[in-house]
C-alpha positions as CSV (number, residue, x, y, z in Angstrom):
1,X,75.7,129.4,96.3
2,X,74.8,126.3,94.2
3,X,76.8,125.0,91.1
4,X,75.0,125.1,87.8
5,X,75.8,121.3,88.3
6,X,73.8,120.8,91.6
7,X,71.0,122.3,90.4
8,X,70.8,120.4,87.2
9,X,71.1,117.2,89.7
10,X,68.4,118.5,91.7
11,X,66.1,118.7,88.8
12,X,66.7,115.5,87.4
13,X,66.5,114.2,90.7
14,X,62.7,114.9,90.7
15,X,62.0,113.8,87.3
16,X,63.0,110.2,88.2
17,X,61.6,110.0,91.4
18,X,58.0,112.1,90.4
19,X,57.7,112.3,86.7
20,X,58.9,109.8,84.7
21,X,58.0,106.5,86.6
22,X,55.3,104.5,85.4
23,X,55.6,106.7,81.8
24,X,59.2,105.7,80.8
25,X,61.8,103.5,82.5
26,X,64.4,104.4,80.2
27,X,63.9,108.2,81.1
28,X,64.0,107.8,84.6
29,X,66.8,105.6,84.8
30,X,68.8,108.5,82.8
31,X,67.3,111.2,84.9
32,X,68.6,109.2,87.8
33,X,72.1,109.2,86.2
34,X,72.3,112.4,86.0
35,X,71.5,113.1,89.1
36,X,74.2,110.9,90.7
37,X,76.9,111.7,88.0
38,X,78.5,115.1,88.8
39,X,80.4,114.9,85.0
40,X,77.2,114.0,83.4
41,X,75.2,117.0,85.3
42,X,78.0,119.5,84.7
43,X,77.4,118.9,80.5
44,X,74.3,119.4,80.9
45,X,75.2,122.7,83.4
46,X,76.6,124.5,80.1
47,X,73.1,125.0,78.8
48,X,70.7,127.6,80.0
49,X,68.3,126.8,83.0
50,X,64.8,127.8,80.2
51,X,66.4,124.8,77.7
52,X,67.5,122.2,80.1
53,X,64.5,120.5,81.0
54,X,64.7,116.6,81.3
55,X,62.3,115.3,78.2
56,X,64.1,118.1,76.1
57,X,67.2,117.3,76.7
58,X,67.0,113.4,76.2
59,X,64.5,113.9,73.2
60,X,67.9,115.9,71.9
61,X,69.8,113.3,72.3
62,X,68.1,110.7,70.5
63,X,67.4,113.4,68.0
64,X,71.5,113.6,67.2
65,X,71.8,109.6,67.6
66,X,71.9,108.4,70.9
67,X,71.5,104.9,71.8
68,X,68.3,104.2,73.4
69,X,70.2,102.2,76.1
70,X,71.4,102.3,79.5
71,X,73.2,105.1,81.6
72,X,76.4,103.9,81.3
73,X,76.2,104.1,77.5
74,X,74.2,107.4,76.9
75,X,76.4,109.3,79.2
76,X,79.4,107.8,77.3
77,X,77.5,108.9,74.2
78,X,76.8,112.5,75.7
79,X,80.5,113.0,76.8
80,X,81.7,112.7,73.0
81,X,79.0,114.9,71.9
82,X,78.2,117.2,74.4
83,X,79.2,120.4,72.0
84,X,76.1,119.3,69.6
85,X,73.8,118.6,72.2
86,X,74.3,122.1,73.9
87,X,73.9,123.5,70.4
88,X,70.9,121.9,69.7
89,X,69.2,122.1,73.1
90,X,70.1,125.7,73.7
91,X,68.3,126.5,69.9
92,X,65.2,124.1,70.5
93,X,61.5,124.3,73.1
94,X,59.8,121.8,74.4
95,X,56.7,121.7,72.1
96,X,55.0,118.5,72.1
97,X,52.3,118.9,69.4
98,X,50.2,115.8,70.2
99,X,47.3,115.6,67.6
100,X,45.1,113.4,70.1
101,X,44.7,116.5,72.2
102,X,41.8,117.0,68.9
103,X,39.9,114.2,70.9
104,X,39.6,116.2,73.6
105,X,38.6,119.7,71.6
106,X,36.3,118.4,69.6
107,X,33.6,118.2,71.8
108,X,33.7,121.8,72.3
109,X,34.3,123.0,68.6
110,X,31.1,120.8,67.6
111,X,29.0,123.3,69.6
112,X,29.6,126.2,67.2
113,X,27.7,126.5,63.9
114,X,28.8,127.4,60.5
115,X,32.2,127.9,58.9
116,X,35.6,128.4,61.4
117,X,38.4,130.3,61.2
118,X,41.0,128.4,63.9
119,X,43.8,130.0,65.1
120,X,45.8,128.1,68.1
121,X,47.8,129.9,70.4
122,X,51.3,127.4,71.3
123,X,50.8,126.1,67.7
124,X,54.1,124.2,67.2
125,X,54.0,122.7,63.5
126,X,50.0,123.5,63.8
127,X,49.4,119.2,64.2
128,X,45.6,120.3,66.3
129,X,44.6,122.2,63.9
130,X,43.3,120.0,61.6
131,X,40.8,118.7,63.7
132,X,38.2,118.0,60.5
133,X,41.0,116.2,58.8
134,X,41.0,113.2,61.5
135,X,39.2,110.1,62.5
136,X,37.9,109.4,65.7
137,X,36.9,106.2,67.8
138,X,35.2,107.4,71.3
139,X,34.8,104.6,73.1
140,X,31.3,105.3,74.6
141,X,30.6,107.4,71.7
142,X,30.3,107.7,67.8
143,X,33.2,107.3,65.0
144,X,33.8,110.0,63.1
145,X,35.9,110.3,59.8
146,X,36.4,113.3,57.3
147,X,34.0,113.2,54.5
148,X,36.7,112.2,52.0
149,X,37.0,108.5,54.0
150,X,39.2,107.9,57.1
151,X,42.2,109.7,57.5
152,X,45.5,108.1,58.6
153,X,44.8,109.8,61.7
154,X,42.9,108.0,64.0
155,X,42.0,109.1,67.9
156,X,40.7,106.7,69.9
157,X,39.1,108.2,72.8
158,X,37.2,107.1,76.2
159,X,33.9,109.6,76.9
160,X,30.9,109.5,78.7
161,X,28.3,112.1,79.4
162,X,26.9,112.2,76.0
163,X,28.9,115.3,74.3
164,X,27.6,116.5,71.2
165,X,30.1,114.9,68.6
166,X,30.7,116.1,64.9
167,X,33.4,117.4,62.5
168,X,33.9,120.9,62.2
169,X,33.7,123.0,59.0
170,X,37.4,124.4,59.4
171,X,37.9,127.3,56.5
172,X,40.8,128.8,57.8
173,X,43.8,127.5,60.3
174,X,46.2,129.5,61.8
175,X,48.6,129.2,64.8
176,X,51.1,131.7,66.9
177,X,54.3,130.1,68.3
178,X,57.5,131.4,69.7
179,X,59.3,129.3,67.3
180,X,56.9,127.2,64.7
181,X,58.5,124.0,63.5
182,X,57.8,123.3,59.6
183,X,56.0,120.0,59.2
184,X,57.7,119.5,55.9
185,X,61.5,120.5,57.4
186,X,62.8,117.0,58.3
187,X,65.0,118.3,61.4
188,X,61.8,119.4,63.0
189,X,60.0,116.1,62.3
190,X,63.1,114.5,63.4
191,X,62.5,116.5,66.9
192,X,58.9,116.4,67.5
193,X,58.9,112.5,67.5
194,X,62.0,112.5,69.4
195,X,59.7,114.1,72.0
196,X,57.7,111.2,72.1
197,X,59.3,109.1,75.2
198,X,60.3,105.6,74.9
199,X,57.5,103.4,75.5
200,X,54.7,105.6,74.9
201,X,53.3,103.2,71.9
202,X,51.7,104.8,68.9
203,X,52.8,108.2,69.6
204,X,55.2,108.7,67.1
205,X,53.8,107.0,64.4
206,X,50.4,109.3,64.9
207,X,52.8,112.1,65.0
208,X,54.3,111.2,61.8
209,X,50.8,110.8,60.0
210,X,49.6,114.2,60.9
211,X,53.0,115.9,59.8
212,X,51.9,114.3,56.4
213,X,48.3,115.8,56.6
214,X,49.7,119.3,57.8
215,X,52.5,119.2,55.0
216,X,50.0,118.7,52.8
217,X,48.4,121.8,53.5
218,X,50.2,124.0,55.6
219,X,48.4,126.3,58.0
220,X,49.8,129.9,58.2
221,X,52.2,130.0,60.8
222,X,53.5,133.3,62.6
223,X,56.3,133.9,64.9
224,X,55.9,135.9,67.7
225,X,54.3,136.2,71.3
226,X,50.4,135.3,71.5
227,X,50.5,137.2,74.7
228,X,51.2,140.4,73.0
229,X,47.5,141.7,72.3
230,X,49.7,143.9,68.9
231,X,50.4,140.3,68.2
232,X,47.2,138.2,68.4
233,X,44.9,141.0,67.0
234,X,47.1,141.0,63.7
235,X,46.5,137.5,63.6
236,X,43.0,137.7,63.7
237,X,42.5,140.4,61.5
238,X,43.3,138.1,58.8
239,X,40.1,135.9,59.4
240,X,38.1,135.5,56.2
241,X,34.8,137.4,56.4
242,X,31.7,134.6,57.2
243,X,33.7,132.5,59.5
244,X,33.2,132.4,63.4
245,X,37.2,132.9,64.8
246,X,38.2,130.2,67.3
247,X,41.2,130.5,69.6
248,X,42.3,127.5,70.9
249,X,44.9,127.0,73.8
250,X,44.6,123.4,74.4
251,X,47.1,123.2,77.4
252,X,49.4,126.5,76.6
253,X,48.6,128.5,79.4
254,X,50.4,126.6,82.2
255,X,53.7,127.3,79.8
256,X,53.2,130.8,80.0
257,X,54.9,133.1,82.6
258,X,51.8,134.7,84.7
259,X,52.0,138.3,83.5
260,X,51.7,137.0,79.8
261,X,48.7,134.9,80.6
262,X,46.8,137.5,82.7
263,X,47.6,139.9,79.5
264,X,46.5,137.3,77.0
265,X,43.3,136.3,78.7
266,X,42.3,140.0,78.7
267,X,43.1,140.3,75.4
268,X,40.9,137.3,74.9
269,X,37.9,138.8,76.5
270,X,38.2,141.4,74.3
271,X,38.7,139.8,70.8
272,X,35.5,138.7,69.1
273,X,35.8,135.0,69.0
274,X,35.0,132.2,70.5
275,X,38.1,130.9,73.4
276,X,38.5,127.3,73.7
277,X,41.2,126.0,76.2
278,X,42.0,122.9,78.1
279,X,43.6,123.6,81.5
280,X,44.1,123.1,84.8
281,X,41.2,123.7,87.0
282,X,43.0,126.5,89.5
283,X,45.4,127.7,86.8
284,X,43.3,130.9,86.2
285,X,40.4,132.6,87.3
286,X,38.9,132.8,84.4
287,X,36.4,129.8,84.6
288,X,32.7,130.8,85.1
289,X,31.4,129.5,87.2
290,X,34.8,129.0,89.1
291,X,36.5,125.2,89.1
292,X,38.3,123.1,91.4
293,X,40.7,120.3,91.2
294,X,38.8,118.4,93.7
295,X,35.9,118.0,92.2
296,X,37.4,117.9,87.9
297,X,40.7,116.4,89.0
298,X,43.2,116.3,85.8
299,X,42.3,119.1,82.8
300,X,39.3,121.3,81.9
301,X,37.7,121.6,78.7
302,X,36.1,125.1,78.8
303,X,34.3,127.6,75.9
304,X,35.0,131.1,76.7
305,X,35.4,130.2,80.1
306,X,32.7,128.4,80.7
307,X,33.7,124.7,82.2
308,X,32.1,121.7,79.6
309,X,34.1,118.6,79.8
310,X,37.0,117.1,82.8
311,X,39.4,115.7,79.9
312,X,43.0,114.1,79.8
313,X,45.2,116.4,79.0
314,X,46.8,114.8,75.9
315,X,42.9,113.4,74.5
316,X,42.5,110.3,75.9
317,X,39.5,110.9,78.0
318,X,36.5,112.8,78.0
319,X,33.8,113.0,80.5
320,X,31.5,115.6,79.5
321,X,29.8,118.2,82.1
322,X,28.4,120.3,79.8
323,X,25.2,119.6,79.4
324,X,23.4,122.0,76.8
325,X,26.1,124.1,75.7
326,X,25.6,127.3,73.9
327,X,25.7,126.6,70.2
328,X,26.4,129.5,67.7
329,X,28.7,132.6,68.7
């Protein structure tokens, strides 16, 4: 049977060769140290399989103090504090709340009228959903800013195919997460920009600006399983009266074991709100009419189901497919 160790070795084995190149030299040349370094891989062996995952791991790390340097002197670092990491990795998810991903939802939530109630499934510290309290540069598009001037905030965004563009009127924000992180608590700021991987430019500091606006004004955040229809109902049950209710799981779904999503996306069908998601095209069967990676490549922007936009899945593109999308509930 394989060691804890080997397998650990085998999965950060693929991370440098298939993940990490081209998006952080730093992460794969760690990844690959780990992989060749049976003391190194057996550390990282004492935590459980669901908490070991390369970025969370090394986000860890640098979380607690690690030198953003070589191998030879991270693993020298990891050695003398391998109890702490263990502790911290075993206690922490990866949950990369990336604001930009509002870029990419935004084209969708400007085709329903009237006042919103929000309520994001995978919320995290709840950084997308504030979509109205951001500024936005489409390239190929409009600029947009909150009423009350530009926000610190700013998205910069590629798009073509002429999507209809315009802040939302959010009255209500609310988000479901296994474990919420408080945008005020500074461990968990400390965490979600240690998430951010070296050389990814601008990242953290948009991070950091939208834990100010959410701190500011702090959504209502509940712990628990989105996939338990007991569990999103109650949620929504506490949408104010005038508002349309708007689920969003902008790129969730692919984190979710396949009996939870098949029970949450009937438990969607049956809620009355409007569903916006951003997925892979053949993660479901859910898209009408049906999608396929061939011909939307990356991520799908869809409204209850209904395909509008092929989209980067972190916000950074947009090409719209919508064409007249149905506006109003």
């Amino acid at each position: 049977m394989r060691s804890d160790a080997a397998a650990v070795a085998e999965r950060y084995d693929r991370f440098a060769r298939e993940e990490a190149p081209g998006r952080s030299a730093l992460y794969e040349e760690w990844a690959a140290g780990v992989a060749d370094d049976p003391v190194t891989a057996g550390i990282l062996a004492r935590i459980e399989p669901t908490h070991r995952q390369p970025p969370l791991v090394f986000a860890v790390t640098r979380m607690l103090g690690a030198p953003g340097t070589g191998f030879a002197t991270w693993s020298a670092w990891l050695a003398d504090h391998a109890d702490d990491v263990v502790a911290e990795a075993s206690r922490r998810r990866l949950q990369t709340n990336e604001p930009q991903r509002c870029a990419a939802l935004l084209p969708a939530l400007s085709t329903i009228e009237g006042p919103i109630a929000l309520l994001e499934l995978g919320a995290s510290a709840g950084l997308c959903l504030y979509p109205d309290r951001y500024s936005y540069r489409y390239r190929g598009g409009p600029s947009l800013d909150p009423a009350t001037g530009p926000s610190r905030v700013v998205l910069t965004c590629d798009v073509s195919g002429d999507p209809p563009l315009r802040l939302p009127e959010v009255v209500w924000r609310a988000g479901i997460d296994l474990a919420p992180l408080n945008a005020a608590d500074p461990g968990d700021r400390a965490f979600l920009t240690a998430l951010v991987w070296p050389g990814e430019t601008g990242r953290a500091e948009r991070i950091e600006a939208a834990l100010d606006v959410v701190a500011a004004d702090p959504p209502a955040l509940i712990t628990g399983d989105a996939s338990d229809p007991a569990v999103l109902d109650a949620a929504a049950a506490r949408t104010p009266g005038g508002a349309t209710l708007v689920v969003t799981t902008p790129g969730v779904l692919p984190h979710i074991p396949r009996a939870g999503r098949e029970r949450l996306l009937a438990a969607l069908r049956e809620l009355d709100s409007v569903w916006i998601s951003i997925d892979p095209p053949g993660l479901h069967d859910a898209w009408r009419p049906a999608v396929s990676a061939e011909s939307w490549g990356g991520f799908v922007l869809g409204r209850d189901g209904v395909p509008l936009a092929a989209v980067d899945p972190l916000g950074a593109s947009v090409e719209w497919r919508g064409g007249e999308a149905p506006v109003g509930r």
